[in-house]
Every structure is written in structure tokens, then in C-alpha cells.
N, C-alpha and C positions, 0 to 999 in steps of 0.2 A: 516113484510115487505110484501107489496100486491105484488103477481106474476100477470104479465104480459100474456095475452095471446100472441099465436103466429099463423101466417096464415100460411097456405104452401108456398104464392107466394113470402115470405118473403124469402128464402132459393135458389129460383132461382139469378140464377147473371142476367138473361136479364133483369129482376124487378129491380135489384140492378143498373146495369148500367143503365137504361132506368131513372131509378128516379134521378140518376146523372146527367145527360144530361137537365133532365128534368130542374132541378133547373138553368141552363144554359138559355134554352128558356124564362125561367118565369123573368128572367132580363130584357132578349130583349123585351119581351111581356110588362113587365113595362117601359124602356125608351118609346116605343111605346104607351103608355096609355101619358106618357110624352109631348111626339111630338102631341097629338091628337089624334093618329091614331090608334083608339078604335077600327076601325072593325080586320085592322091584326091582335091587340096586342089579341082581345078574340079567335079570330082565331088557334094562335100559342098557346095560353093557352090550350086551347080546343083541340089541336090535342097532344100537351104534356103529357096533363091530358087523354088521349085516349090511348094513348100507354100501361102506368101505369096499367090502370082500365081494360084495357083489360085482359093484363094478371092477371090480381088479379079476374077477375071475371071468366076468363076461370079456373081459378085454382081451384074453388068451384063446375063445375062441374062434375055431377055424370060420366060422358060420357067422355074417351079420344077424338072421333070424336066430342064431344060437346067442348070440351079443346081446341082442334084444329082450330075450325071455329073461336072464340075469338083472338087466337093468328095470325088467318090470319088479323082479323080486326085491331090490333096493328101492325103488320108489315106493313099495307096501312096506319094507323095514321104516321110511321117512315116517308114513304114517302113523305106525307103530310106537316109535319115537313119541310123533307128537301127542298121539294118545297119555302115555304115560304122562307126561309132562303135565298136559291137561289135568289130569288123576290129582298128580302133585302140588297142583298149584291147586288144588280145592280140595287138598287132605292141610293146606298149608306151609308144605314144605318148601316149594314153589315158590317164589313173590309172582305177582303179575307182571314187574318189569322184564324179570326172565324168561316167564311164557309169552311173552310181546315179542323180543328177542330172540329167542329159538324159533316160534314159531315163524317168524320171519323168517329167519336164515332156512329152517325146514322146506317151506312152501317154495323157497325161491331155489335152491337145490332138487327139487321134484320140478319144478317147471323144467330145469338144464335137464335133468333126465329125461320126463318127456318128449323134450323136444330133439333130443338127441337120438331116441328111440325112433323118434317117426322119420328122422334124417334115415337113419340105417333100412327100415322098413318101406323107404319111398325107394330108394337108391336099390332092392333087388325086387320090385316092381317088373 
């Protein structure tokens, strides 16, 4: 039986919920490919696919202050996210149960990073 490798960023939960959420946007992203509306649907992809990638690539680095600056860049992708979302939900594509919903899961996945962030940046102190 082939073993599997494994990454570190795999064992964080903000990765784990982030890639959660993520699968949520990539729906909306595709009704939106649906509707035509190519540029938000690459948009919301792109800023989904940012959150993920960020911490997966911060996680590779040799550097906690290097770890850090990547996790700041996925907590601005959260935002980004929710932005759109917001947009959506008042073009109507959106319901407000799903902007109640992401945006939860969004805020509460930027808190993990946050707070994860300040662990690494207190720790080379």
C-alpha cells in the first residue's frame, strides 16, 4: 500500500476550515460562471484559492516572521471573500442566509489566523 505524504498545513484547522468554506465559494463562483458573470465568479475563486495557498505556502517557510507575512496575506484574501459576498448578496445573487453563514465561518477563520499569527510573532520576540 503506497503512503501518502503529508504537509504541515494539513494539521492546522484555519487550512481545514478555510478549505471548507472554500468549497462553499467555489459553488457560488460556479452559479456565477452560470449567470455569465465570469469576472466575479474568477474573482471569488481566486480570492478562495488565496486564503488556502496562503497558508500552505506560509507553512513551507523556513522563517516564523516569513509564516506570518503569508498568513497576513490570507486573512486580506478572507476579507476579500467577504467582500464579494456582501456585493452578492445585494446584487441578489446571494440570499442573506448565506451571507449570515459565510460570513460567520469567514470572521471566525480570520480570528484562527490572527491569532495564530501573533502566536508566531510573540514566540521570536
Amino acid at each position: 500500500m503506497a503512503r501518502c505524504a503529508k504537509f504541515r498545513f494539513e494539521d492546522f484547522d484555519m487550512w481545514q476550515q478555510a478549505s471548507e468554506v472554500s468549497g462553499q465559494l467555489f459553488d457560488i463562483a460556479d452559479k456565477l460562471a452560470e449567470m455569465r458573470k465570469y469576472r466575479f465568479a474568477e474573482q471569488l475563486n481566486g480570492a478562495a484559492l488565496s486564503i488556502t495557498n496562503n497558508i500552505a505556502e506560509g507553512s513551507g517557510s523556513f522563517s516564523d516572521k516569513d509564516f506570518a507575512h503569508f498568513l497576513n496575506i490570507a486573512r486580506r484574501s478572507v476579507f476579500e471573500c467577504a467582500n464579494i459576498v456582501a456585493i452578492l448578496n445585494r446584487s441578489g445573487i446571494v440570499s442573506i442566509e448565506q451571507k449570515i453563514d459565510l460570513f460567520d465561518r469567514l470572521d471566525h477563520i480570520s480570528s484562527m489566523i490572527t491569532n495564530f499569527r501573533k502566536q508566531l510573532l510573540r514566540i521570536n520576540k
